[in-house]
C-alpha positions in Angstrom: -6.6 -0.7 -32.8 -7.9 2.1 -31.2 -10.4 1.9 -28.0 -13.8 3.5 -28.2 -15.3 6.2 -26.6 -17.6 4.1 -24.7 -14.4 1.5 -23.7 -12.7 4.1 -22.4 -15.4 5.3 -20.0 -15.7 1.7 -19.0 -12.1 1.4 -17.9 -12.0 4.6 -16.2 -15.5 4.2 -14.2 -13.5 0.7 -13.3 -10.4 2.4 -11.9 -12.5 5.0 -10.0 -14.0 1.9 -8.4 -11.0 0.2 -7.6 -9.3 3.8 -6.7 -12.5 5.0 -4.4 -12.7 0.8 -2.6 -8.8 0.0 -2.5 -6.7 1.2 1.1 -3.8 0.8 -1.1 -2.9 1.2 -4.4 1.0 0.4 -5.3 2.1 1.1 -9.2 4.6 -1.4 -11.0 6.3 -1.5 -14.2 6.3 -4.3 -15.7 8.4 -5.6 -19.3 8.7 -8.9 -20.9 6.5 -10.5 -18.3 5.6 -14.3 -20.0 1.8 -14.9 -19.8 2.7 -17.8 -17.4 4.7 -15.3 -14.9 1.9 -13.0 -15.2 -0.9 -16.0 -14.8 1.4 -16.9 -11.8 1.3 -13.3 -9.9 -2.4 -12.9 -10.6 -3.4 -16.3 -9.1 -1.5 -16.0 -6.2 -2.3 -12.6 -6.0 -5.7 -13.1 -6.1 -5.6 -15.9 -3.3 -4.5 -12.8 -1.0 -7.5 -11.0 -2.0 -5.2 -8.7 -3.8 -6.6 -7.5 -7.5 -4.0 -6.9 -10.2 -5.2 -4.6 -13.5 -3.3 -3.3 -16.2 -4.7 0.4 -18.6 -3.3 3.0 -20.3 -1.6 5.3 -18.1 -3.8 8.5 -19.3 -7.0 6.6 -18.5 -5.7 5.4 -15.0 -4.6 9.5 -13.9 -8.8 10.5 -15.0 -9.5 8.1 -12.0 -6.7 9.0 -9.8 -7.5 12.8 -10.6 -11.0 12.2 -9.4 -9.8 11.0 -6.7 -7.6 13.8 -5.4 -5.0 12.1 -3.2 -2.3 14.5 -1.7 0.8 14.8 -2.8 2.5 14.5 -6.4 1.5 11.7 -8.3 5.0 9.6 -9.3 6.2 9.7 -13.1 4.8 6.0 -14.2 6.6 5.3 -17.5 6.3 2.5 -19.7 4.1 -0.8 -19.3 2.1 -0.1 -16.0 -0.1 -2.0 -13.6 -1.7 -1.7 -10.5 -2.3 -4.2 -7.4 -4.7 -2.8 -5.1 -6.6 -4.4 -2.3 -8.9 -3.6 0.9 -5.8 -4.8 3.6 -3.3 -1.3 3.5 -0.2 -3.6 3.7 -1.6 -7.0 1.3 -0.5 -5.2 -2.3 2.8 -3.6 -1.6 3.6 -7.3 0.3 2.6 -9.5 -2.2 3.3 -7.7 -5.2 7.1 -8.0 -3.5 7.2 -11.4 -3.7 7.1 -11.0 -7.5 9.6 -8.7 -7.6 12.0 -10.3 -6.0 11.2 -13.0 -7.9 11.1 -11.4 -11.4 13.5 -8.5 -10.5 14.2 -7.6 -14.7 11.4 -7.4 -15.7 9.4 -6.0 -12.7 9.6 -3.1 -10.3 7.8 -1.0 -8.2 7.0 2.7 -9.4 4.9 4.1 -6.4 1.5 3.8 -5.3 -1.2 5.2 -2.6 -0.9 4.9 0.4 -3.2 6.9 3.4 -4.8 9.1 0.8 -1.5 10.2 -0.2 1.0 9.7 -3.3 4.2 7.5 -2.5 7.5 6.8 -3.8 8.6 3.7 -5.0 11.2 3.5 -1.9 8.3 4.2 0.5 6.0 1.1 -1.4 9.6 -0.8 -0.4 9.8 -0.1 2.9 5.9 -0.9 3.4 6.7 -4.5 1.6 9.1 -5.1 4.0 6.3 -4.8 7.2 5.4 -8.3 8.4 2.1 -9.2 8.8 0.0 -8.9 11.7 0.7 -12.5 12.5 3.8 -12.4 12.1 4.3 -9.0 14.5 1.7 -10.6 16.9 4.1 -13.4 17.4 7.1 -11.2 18.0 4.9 -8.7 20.7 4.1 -11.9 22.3 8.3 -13.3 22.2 9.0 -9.7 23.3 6.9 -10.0 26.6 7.5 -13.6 27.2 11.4 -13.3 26.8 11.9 -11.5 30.3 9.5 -14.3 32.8 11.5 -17.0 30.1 15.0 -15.8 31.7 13.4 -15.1 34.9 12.5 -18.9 35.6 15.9 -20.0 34.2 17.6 -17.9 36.6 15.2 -19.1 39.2 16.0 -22.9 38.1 19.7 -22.4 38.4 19.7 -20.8 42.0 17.5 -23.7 43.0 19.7 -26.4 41.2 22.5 -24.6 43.1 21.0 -24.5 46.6 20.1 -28.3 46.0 23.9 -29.4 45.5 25.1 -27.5 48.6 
């Protein structure tokens, strides 16, 4: 069945919304995809304040046209979606999950990231970024690693004094 005019003005005003609030956009192609698996990524998804839509590719390039993001926009072929959400690194990240989970039947395409077109490789290697509590926690191991040795060494030349 066809989509009408007014649908497809709907759907594109929707994606301009999504394209003009997102920090990050990251494509996937998706096939065979059960209606559980896809229930499953959208909840948990959606707990990360990460949205998940699916349109037809020519309606989705009107928005992305408006938009005008720099660079060349990737090739998206077949079944496409898009997870999108206000935290740059949030989509890419937990859209990952899901693909590592469901590697047949999903995979990343590209996306947006900065203002700027991506390659699917790029949308990898921002997945694999930690998050900031994660990095936090190493900054802090980092600087607390040297005063840690420090009052081991300290503790040994005191032990050692004590015995002679």
């Amino acid at each position: 069945m066809a989509i009408t005019k007014q649908k497809k003005e709907e759907i594109v005003s929707k994606m301009s919304d999504i394209v003009s609030n997102a920090k990050t956009l990251v494509f996937a192609k998706f096939t065979g995809l059960t209606v559980a698996e896809q229930n499953e990524m959208r909840r948990a998804l959606r707990a990360q304040d990460v949205g998940y839509t699916v349109a037809k590719k020519s309606l989705m390039r009107r928005a992305f046209d408006k938009a005008n993001f720099a660079g060349t926009a990737p090739t998206l072929v077949g079944e496409t979606a898009v997870a999108y959400g206000a935290d740059e690194l949030a989509p890419a990240r937990e859209l990952a999950v899901f693909v590592k989970k469901f590697p047949e039947h999903l995979v990343f395409a590209g996306g947006v990231f900065g203002g700027s077109y991506v390659d699917a490789a790029m949308i990898k290697s921002i997945a694999a970024i930690p998050g900031m509590q994660t990095l936090r926690a190493q900054f802090v191991h980092i600087i607390n690693s040297p005063l840690q040795k420090l009052a081991v060494v300290i503790d040994q030349v005191a032990s050692k004094k004590e015995q002679a």
